[in-house]
N, C-alpha and C positions, 0 to 999 in steps of 0.2 A: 762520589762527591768531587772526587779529584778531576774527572775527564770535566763535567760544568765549571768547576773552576777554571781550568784551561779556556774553556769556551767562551766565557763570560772575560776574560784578560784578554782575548784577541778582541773579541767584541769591543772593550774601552781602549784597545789599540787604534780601534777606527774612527773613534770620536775627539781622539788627540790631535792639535792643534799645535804646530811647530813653529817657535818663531822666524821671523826671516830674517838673515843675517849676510852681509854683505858676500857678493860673490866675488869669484876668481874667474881663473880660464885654469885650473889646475881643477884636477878628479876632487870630487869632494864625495862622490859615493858609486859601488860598485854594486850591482846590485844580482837577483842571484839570476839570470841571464847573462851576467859577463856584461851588462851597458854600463860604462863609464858616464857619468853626469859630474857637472859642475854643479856652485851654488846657487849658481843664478838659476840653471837647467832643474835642478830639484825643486828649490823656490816654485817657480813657475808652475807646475805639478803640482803641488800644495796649495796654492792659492786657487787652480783649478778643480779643487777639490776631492782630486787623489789623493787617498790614505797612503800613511806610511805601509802598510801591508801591502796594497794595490803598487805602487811604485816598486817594492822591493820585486813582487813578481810581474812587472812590467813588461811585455815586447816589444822590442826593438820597433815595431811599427806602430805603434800608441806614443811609445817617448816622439819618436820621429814627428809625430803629429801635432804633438804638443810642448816640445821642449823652449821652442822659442816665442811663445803666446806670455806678453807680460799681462797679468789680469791680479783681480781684489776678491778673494774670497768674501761676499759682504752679507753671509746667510747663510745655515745652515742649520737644519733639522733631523733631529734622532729619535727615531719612535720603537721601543721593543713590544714589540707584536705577538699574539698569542691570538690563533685560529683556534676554532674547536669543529670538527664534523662528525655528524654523528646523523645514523639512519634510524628512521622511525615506521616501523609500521608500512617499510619498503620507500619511503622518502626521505632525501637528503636535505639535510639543514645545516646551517653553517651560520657558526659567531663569531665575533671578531673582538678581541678588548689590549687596550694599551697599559700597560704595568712598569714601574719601574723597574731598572739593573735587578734589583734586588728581590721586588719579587717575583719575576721571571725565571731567577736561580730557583729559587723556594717550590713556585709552582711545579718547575722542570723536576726537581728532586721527589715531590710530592705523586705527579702522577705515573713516572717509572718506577714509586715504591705500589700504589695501584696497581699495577699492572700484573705484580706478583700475587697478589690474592682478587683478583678479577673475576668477578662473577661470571655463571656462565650465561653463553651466549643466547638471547630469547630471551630471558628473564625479562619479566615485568614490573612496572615499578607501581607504585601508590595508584596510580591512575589510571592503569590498565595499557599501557600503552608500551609496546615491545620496542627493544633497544638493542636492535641487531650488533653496531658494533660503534666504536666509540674512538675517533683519533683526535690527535693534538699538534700544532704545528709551530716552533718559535725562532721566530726571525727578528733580524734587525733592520729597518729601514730607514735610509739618509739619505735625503733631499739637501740640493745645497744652489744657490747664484753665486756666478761670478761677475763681475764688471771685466770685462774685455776692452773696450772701447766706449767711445761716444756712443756710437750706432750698433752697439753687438754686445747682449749677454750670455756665458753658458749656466743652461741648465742639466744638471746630473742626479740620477737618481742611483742609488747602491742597493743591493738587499742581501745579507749575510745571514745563513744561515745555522741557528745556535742547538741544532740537531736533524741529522741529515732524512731529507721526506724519506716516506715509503712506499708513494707514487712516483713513477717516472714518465713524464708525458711531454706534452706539451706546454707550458709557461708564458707567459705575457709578463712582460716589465714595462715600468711608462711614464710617460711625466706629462700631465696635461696643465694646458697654457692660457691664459686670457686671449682668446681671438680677435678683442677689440682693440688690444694696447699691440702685442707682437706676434710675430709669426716665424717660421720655423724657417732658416737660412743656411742650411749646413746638411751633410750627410746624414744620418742618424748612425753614430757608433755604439754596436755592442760585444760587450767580452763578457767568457764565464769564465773562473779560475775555482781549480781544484784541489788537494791533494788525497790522495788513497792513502789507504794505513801505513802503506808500506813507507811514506812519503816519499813517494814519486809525484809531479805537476802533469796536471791535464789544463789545456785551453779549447776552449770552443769560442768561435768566431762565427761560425754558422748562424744566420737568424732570418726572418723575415721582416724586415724595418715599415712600419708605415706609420706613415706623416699626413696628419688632419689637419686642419685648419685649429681645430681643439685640443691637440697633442700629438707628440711622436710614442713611437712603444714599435717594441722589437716583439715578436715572438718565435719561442728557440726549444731545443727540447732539450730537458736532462738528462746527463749522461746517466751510463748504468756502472754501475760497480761499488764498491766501499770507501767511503769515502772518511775523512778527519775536518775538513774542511771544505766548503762550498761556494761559492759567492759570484754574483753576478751584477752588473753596472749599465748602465744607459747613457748614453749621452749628448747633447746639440746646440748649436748655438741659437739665438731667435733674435731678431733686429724690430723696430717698430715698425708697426703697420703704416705711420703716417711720422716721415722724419721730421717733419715740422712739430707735431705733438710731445709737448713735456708732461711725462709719466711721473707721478707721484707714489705710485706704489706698485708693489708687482706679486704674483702670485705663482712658486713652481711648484704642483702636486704631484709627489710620485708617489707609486702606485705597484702594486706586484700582485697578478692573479696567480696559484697554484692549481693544478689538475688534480682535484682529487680519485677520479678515477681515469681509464686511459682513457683519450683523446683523439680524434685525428686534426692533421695544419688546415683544415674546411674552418677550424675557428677562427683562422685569419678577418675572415669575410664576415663573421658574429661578434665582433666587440670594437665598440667603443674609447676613446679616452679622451677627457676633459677635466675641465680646473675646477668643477663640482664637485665630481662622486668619483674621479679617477676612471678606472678602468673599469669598464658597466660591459659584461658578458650576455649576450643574447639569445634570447633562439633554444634549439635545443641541448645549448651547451651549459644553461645556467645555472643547471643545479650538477654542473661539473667542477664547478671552481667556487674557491673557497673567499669569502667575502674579508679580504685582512683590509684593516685600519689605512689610511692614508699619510704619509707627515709627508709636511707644508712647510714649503721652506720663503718665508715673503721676506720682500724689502720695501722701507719706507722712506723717501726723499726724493731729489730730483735728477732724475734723469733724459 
């Protein structure tokens, strides 16, 4: 009970919202890389929609990127996620459902006490139909806009996860965009952040970035080891397609495919992402990834 408890307290760490408070040119936070930040320099970060966790394990080269970007957080979305996979009769299926904080804890306690009186493997159910093996996957994901400028929003997407997978493969994270209103005007930056039991930090930087006309999305692989903590980020700016055009509403979907069995980076060239259905896998990689929920982070007014 105690370790979901932890998990579920970091998890509502990430959906805290800080207010902003007048800045200095004096440290106002050190964080655990040794970077010195100001008010304003944090501010800025927050509004950009880095979590207070994200910031505290920050590199020097992401602050640097972004410390002096004044912007409006004006959006954001939190969805706790719950996959299910599960092989039938030698085919792979996958569900997807959105649950509250609460019962996500519930569930998460519910199917590790399952696990301990687990039928055996084969067993068939009411309908004759064989149930080789049976996983569960729960994550959190957060979509967020910023206002940057007249001519420039970022969109970011998060996905934190609230027990660590049992595949390590290859991964797609993403955010797909309205191709009528704007389009993608910036690098595509991604980071994963770790910790091992022992709490020691792991970073990956490593990914393959591509940019549609209908979304960016990284894909990157899972490190191996044991892990307490997981969490990976996306993120880009997007300007209008037509700067004369006044946007009345906007739409950032992000998006996280998981491997549920291994993979090779050939899936680069088999997926999709858009502001529909998110990340849409193809090919012979479909019934390798598991189909989680989307949040959608919109804004409505004039820009």
């Amino acid at each position: 009970m105690k370790k979901y408890l932890y998990k579920l307290m970091i998890a509502t760490l990430i959906l805290l919202s800080t207010a902003v408070v007048s800045a200095t040119n004096e440290v106002y936070y050190t964080n655990k890389n040794n970077i010195d930040m100001t008010l304003e320099e944090y501010n800025n970060l927050l509004e950009l929609g880095f979590t207070e966790s994200q910031i505290y394990y920050m590199t020097n080269e992401t602050f640097l990127e972004n410390k002096d970007i004044e912007a409006t957080l004006i959006s954001r979305n939190t969805q706790f996620v719950k996959t299910t996979t599960f092989w039938r009769n030698g085919i792979t299926y996958h569900t997807s459902e959105i649950l509250t904080e609460e019962e996500i804890m519930h569930d998460m306690e519910l199917h590790n006490g399952e696990l301990q009186i687990q039928q055996p493997v084969n067993s068939p159910n009411t309908s004759g139909y064989c149930y080789n093996d049976v996983s569960y996957d729960y994550k959190v994901l957060t979509t967020s806009i910023s206002f940057v400028s007249d001519t420039t929003m970022r969109y970011k997407a998060d996905v934190f996860w609230l027990e660590m997978p049992d595949t390590r493969s290859y991964d797609i994270i993403g955010i797909g965009i309205e191709p009528s209103k704007v389009e993608i005007n910036s690098d595509i930056s991604f980071q994963q952040h770790y910790v091992y039991t022992n709490g020691n930090d792991g970073y990956g930087l490593l990914c393959a970035p591509k940019e549609q006309t209908t979304g960016g999305s990284a894909l990157f692989k899972l490190p191996s080891g044991t892990f307490s903590d997981l969490e990976s980020y996306i993120y880009f700016n997007v300007t209008k397609v037509d700067s004369d055009q006044t946007i009345t509403s906007l739409a950032a979907v992000g998006d996280y495919a998981h491997a549920t069995s291994s993979v090779t980076d050939g899936v680069f060239n088999n997926y999709t992402v858009n502001h529909v259905a998110g990340i849409d896998v193809t090919g012979s990689y479909y019934n390798s990834y598991d189909n989680m929920s989307t949040a959608t982070a919109t804004f409505l007014g004039t820009w």
